[in-house]
N, C-alpha and C positions, 0 to 999 in steps of 0.2 A: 208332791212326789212321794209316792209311799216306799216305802222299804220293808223287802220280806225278811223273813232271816229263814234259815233252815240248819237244824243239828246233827249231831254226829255224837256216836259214843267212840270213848280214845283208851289209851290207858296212858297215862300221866306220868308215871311213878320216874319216866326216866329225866324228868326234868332235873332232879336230883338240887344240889347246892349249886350248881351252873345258872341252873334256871333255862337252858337250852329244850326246846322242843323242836318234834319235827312230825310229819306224818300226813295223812289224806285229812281237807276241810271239807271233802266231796267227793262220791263212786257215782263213777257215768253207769246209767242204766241200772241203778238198784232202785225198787220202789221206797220210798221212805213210809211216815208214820203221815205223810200229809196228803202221799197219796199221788206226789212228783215224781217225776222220774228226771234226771239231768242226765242230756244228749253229750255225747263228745265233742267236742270243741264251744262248747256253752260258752264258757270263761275267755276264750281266744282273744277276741275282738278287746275285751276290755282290761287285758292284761296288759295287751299290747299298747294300749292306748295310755297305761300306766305306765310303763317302760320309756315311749314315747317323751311323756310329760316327766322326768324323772321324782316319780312317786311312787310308793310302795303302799301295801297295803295295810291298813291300821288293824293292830292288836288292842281290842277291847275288850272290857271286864264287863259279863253280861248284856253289850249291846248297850252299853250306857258312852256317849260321844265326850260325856266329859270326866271319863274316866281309862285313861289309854295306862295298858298295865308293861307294854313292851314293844318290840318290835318284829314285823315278818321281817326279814332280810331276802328269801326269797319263795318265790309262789311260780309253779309252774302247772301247765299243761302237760299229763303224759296216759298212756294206754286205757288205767286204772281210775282216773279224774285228776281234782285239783290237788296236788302238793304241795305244804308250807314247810319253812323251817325257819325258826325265828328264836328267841330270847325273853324272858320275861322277867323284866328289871326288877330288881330287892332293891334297887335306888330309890325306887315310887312305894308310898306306903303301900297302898292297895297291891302293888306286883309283893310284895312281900308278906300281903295278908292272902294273895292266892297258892305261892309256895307253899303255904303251910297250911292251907287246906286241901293240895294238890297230896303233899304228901300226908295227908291225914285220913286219904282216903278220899273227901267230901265232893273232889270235883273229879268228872269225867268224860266231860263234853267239849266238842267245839262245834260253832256255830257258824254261818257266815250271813254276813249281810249284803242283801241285794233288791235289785231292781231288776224286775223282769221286761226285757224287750221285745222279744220272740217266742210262743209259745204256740203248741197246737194238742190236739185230743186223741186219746185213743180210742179202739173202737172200745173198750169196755169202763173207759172216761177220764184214764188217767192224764193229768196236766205235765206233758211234755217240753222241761225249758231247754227251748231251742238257745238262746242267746239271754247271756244275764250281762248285767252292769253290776263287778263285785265291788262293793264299797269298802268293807272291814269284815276279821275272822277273828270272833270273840269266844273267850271260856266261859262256860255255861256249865250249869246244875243238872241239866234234864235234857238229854239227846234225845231226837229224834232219829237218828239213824245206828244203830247198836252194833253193825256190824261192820263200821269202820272202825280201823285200832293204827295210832299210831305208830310207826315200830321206833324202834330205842333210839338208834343212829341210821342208820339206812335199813334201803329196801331189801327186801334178802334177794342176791343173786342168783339166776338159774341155775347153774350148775351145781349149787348148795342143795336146792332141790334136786333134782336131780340123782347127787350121789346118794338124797338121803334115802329117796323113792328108791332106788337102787339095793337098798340095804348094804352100803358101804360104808364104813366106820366113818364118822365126822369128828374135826379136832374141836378142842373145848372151844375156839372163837367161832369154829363155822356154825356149830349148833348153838351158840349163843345170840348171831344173827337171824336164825330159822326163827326159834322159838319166840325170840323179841320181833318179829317179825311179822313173826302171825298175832300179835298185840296180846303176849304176858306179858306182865309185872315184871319186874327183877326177879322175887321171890320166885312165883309162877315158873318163870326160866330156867331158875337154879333147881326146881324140884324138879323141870323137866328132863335138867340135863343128868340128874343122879338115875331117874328112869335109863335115858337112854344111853348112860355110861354102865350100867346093870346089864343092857343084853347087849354091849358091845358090836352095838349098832345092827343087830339082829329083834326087828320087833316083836318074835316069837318067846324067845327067850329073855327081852325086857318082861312079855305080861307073866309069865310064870312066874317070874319073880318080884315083879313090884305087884302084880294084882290088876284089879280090875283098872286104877287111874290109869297103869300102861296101855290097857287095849282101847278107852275110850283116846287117850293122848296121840297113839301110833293111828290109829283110824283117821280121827280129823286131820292130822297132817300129811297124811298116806291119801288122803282121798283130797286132798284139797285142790 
């Protein structure tokens, strides 16, 4: 029975001393670096079927089966693809040799492991997985998918967008959601939010004054 895997880029950094992560192992309909594209409700069947059998899905270290760094706690299906949120034990040496490459910078990826069921072609060739059988979502060196980012603690809420697309002032927690959100770092977050506490919540007046990082900043999450 073979097993594919396919990656993701994340940003990590909120695992912190917790060891808590959370975020997408997978976006329905983004073509990856392999050339797949994952249909919505891929994961269904076999989520279910894990819920069903009460089992959850294995946290591994590189795709290695004898090396499990932690736990998902849970994995679901929603609009965007697959969501995890799990823990990554400092109990297990390895969970404590990736905390501290996690915060080192070194690692950036998450991976998921699977068996394809259903699949079909596009017209210009790309491999369409209709239905997967997910086995495990492991941290990984080298993503193939870049433009997944897990966010810190949750998903950013509409209306956070919203007010921000609005140009209405956001308090220090609601832009600290947005910005972790859209997968910064801690730091990343914290520079974003001295930008956009500068033009008090006006992106005109953030780029006069922070510069060029404000207009590329206010752009990508004004256009997003």
């Amino acid at each position: 029975m073979a097993i594919e895997t396919k990656d993701m880029g994340i940003d990590l950094s909120a695992a912190g001393q917790s060891g808590a992560i959370e975020g997408y192992a997978s976006l329905f309909g983004i073509e990856d670096q392999g050339g797949d594209i994952v249909a919505p409700g891929a994961y269904g069947a076999s989520l279910a079927r894990l819920t069903g059998e009460a089992r959850k899905v294995k946290m591994l270290w590189q795709h290695d089966p004898a090396q499990p760094i932690g736990v998902w706690e849970e994995a679901r299906e929603d609009e965007r693809g697959l969501w995890v949120k799990g823990r990554i034990l400092s109990e297990v040496a390895k969970g404590r040799e990736a905390l501290a490459l996690i915060r080192a910078g070194s690692i950036d990826g998450l991976s998921i492991g699977y068996r394809t069921v259903a699949s079909s072609k596009t017209a210009a060739g790309l491999r369409v997985l209709e239905q997967v059988e997910l086995w495990e979502v492991s941290l990984v060196t080298f993503p193939m998918l870049p433009q997944a980012r897990v966010a810190a603690k949750s998903d950013v809420p509409a209306p956070v967008i919203e007010k921000f697309r609005a140009g209405d002032r956001l308090t220090e927690r609601e832009f600290e959601k947005l910005a972790k959100g859209f997968g910064l770092s801690n730091a990343q977050a914290e520079r974003a939010a001295r930008i956009h506490l500068k033009g008090q919540g006006e992106p005109a007046k953030a780029a006069t004054e922070a510069g060029a990082e404000a207009v590329a900043f206010y752009s990508a999450l004004l256009g997003a």
